[in-house]
N, C-alpha and C positions, 0 to 999 in steps of 0.2 A: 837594217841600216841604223846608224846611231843619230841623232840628233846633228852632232858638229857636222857631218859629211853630206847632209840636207841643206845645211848654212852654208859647208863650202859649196856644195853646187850652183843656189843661187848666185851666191858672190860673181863665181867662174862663169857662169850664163848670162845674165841681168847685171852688165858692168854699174847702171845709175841707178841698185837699187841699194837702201842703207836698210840694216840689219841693226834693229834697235830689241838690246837685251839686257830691261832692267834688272836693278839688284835690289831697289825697293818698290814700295805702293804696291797697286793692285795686281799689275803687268808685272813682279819680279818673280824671274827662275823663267818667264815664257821666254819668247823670240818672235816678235813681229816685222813683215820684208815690207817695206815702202818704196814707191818708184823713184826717190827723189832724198836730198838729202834734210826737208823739212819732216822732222819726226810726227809736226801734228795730223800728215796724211794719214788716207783711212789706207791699210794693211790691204795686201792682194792675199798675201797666205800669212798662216802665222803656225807657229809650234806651240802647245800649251803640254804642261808638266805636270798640271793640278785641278781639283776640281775647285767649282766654285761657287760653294754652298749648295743650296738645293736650289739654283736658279741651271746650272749645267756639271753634273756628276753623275750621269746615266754612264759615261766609259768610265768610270771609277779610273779615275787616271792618278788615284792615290795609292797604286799597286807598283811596289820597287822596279822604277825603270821605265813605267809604260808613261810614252807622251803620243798625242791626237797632231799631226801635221793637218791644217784645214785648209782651205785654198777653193776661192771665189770665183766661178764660172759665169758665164752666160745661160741664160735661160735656157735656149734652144738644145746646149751641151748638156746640163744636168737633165731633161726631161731626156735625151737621148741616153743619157749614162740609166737614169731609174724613172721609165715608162710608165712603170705601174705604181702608182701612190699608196697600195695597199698591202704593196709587200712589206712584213714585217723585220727589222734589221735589227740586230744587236748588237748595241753602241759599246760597248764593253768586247767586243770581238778585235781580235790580232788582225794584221795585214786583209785587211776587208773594206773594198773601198766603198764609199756609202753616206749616204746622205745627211749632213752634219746634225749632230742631235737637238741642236738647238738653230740653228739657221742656216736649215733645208728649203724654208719658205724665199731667203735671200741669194740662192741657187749657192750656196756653199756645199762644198763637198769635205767627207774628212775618210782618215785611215788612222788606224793605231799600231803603230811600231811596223809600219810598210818596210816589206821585203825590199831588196835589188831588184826584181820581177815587177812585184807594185810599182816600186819609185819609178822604173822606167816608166809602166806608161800614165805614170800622175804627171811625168815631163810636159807634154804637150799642154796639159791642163795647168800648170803652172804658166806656160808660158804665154795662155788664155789669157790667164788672169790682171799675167804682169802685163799685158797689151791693153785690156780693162783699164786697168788704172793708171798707164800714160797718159790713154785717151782721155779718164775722166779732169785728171793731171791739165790738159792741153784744154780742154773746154773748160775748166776753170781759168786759164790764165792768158784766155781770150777775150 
């Protein structure tokens, strides 16, 4: 799947969520999906296109083309997705879905350049996440 057809999905699914994709600073060339149309919420998924120094470049996503779609689960889901804490993954793997290289501890999940087959079932898991962050969304503005 390409990038734009990830954005239109959510668009088409998650009618209230804004799709903010800078062209500077630190965020420019990503794509991060918020519940709401305030950009300073925290992101449920985002797309990154780059690495970013040696703090997250284990998927070398400095390779023509490859970007990591990540997308923010519940606990209960990611230990259900990766049981075993000691299986070793490789973050630099194509359509493999797997626990984000740098915030696995935050039950974030990632894939790089996810299939039609993947993105299907990252669906429900997106739509985790976009319920995560209404919620957290709606307890903030209680």
């Amino acid at each position: 799947m390409e990038q734009d057809a990830i954005v239109d999905y959510v668009k088409r699914t998650f009618a209230d969520t804004t799709v903010l994709r800078p062209t500077d600073g630190p965020g420019a060339g990503d794509t991060f999906f918020v519940p709401t149309d305030d950009p300073k919420q925290f992101p449920f998924a985002t797309i990154v296109a780059k690495n970013y120094g040696d703090f997250d470049n284990t998927s070398q996503l400095d390779r023509q083309g490859i970007f990591r779609l990540n997308v923010g689960v519940r606990r209960d889901t990611f230990r259900g997705l990766f049981p075993d804490d000691s299986t070793v993954h490789d973050p630099a793997a194509l359509d493999v879905l797997m626990p984000h290289p740098v915030y696995a501890s935050q039950s974030w999940i990632s894939v790089l350049n996810p299939s039609a087959a993947t993105f299907q079932s990252i669906e429900p898991l997106l739509a985790e996440a976009h319920d995560i962050a209404v919620a957290r969304l709606a307890r903030g503005r209680s």
